[in-house]
Every structure is written in structure tokens, then in C-alpha cells.
C-alpha positions in Angstrom: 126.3 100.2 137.5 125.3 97.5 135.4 127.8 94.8 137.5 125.8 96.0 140.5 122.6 95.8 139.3 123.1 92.1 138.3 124.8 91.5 141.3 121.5 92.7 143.3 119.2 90.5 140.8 121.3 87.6 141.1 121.4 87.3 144.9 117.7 88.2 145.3 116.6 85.6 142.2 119.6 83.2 143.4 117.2 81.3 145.8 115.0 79.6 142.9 115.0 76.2 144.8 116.2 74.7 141.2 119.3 72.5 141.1 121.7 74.2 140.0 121.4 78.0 141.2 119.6 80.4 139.1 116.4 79.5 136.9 116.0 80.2 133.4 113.5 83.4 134.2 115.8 84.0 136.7 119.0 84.8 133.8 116.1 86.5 131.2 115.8 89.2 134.1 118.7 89.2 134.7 119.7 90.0 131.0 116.7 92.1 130.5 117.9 94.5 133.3 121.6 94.6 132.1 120.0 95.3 128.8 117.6 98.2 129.7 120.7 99.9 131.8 123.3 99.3 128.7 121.0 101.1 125.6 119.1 104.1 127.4 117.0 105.3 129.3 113.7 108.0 129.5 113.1 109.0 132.2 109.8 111.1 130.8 112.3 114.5 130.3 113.7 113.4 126.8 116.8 114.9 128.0 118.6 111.8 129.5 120.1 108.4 128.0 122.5 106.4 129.2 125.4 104.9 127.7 127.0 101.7 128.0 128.5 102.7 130.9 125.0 103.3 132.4 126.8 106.3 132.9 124.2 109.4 132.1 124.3 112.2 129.6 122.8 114.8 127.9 121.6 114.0 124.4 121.1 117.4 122.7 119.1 115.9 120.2 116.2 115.8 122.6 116.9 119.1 124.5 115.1 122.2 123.7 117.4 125.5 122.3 117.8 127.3 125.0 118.3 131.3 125.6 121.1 132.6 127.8 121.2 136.4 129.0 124.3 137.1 130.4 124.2 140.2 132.4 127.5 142.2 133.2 128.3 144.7 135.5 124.6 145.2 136.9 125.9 146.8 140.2 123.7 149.4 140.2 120.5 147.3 140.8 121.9 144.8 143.2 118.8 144.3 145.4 116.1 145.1 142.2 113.6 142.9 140.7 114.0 142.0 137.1 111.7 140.9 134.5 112.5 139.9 131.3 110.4 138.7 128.2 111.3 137.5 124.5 109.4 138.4 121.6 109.3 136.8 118.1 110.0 139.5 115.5 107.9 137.0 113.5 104.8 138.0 114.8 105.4 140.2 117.9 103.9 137.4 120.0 105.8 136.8 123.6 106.9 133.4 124.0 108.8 133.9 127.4 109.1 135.7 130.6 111.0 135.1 133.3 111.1 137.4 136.3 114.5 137.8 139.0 112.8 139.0 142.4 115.9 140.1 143.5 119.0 140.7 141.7 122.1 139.3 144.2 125.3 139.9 142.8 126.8 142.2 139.5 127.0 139.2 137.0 124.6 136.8 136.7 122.7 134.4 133.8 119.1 133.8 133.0 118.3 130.8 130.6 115.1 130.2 129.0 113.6 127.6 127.0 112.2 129.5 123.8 114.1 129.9 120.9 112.6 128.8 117.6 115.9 128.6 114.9 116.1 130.8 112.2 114.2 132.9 114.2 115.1 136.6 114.9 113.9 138.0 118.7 113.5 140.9 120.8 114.9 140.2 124.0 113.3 143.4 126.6 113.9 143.8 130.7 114.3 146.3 132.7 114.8 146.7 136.4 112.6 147.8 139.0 114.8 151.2 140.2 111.7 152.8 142.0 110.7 149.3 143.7 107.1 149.5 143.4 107.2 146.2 141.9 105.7 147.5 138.7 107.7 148.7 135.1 107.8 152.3 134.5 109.2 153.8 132.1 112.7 155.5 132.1 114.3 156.8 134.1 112.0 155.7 136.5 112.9 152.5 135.9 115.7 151.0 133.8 114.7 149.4 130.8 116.8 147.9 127.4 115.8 145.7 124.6 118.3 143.5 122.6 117.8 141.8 119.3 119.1 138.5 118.3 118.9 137.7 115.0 119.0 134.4 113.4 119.0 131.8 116.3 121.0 128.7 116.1 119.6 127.0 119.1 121.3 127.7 122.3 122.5 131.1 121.8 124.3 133.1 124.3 123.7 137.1 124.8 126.0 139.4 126.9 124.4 142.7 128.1 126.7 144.6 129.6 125.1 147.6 131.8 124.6 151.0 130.2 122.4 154.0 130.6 121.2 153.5 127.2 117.5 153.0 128.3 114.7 152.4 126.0 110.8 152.6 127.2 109.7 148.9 126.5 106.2 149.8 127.2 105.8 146.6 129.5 102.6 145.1 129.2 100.7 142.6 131.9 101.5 139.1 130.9 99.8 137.5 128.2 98.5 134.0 128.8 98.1 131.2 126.3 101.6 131.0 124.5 
């Protein structure tokens, strides 16, 4: 990437009308560019740099811990909405929701972008059974809450489905967290 990108500044620079070839500005930008592309990039994310390669990766120094919610086996609500929110044992304040319109296939993941570390979390969803769009409690609807205690930072949860439902007691979603 680099090789290209001086070959694209050379040719376009090339034309300096100085004996010679290339002028003196002309090699600083070229320099300067190879420079930028060989020690990293930001692209405003903090998610991305670039090695010497110019080659990119991610740099999980930057990155946010992220949540995964592996569900298992979810067959019987293929074609249900789900909702799904994480609370802070902490304080018992939400600090995500994400919502599935339509669950597609048996297995499936859901990653959020919440996780504190060292902290312990209630993890609640349930599925939208009677399709009014709306939680109600079992068996109405089905609902389960897991705990995960302790986060490291991009922590991974299974849920295999069960009929081990437990009223959440969903409430409308709080703004301003």
C-alpha cells in the first residue's frame, strides 16, 4: 500500500519543472505520506491502526468490552421479536437494550457494547410468543434473566432455550444512560 501510494505521489508531483525530477517539497510529501501510512492511523473510531504493512487491524486497546449472547436452540420462536436489556447489579440501572424484530433461524448472537469490568450484570429478554409487540409476563410471553458475574471485558454468554421462565417485569425504556 505504501509502494502504491508513493508511486501515485511521485508521478502526480514528478512534473515539478526542476532539473532533475522531483523537488524537495515534492520528496517531504512524499515521505510524509509513506510516514502517516507506516505508524497508524484514526480514522475517528479508535478502533483501527495500521501497521507497517499499512495493512489494518484491530487494536483492542482502544475497543470497548463487548457483551455476546449466544442463543441456542431458539426454535420455538423463530419468527418472534426479541428484546433484550443489561442491568448493572451495581445500581440496578440499565445500560443497554437491544431489540431482534424478528428472530430468523434457531442459533443466533447479539453483541452489545456495555460491560464495565469487574462488574456483575443481569442480562433479561424474553420473546414476544403472543406477538402484540409488547412483554407480558409468562407464559404469555417467554421471558429469562441470566447473571454474569465479574466481567472481564468481552465476555461470551450461552443461553440455551428452556421453559424455565421468569417474569422480568419489563419496563418502557429508560432514556439518559
Amino acid at each position: 500500500m505504501i509502494i502504491i501510494a508513493n508511486v501515485i505521489l511521485e508521478r502526480v508531483m514528478l512534473d515539478s519543472r526542476v532539473p532533475g525530477g522531483r523537488s524537495l517539497l515534492a520528496t517531504v510529501a512524499i515521505v510524509a505520506f509513506s510516514l502517516v501510512l507506516g505508524s497508524g492511523c484514526d480514522y475517528g473510531d479508535g478502533n483501527m491502526k495500521s501497521d507497517a504493512t499499512g495493512d489494518f487491524m484491530e487494536d483492542d486497546g482502544f475497543s470497548e468490552p463487548l457483551l455476546t449472547v449466544q442463543f441456542r436452540g431458539m426454535n420455538p420462536h423463530i419468527g418472534n421479536m426479541l428484546e433484550l436489556r443489561v442491568l448493572d447489579q451495581d445500581d440496578e440501572r440499565e445500560v443497554g437494550r437491544k431489540t431482534l424484530p424478528e428472530i430468523e433461524g434457531a442459533d443466533f448472537d447479539l453483541t452489545l457494547s456495555v460491560l464495565l469490568k469487574d462488574h456483575s450484570y443481569d442480562i433479561e429478554f424474553y420473546a414476544d410468543l403472543s406477538g402484540n409487540g409488547a412483554y407480558n409476563a409468562p407464559p404469555i410471553d417467554h421471558a429469562w434473566r441470566v447473571v454474569l458475574r465479574s466481567a472481564v471485558g468481552n465476555d461470551v454468554v450461552l443461553f440455551e432455550h428452556n421453559t424455565d421462565f421468569t417474569d422480568i417485569e419489563w419496563p418502557a425504556q429508560k432514556t439518559g444512560y
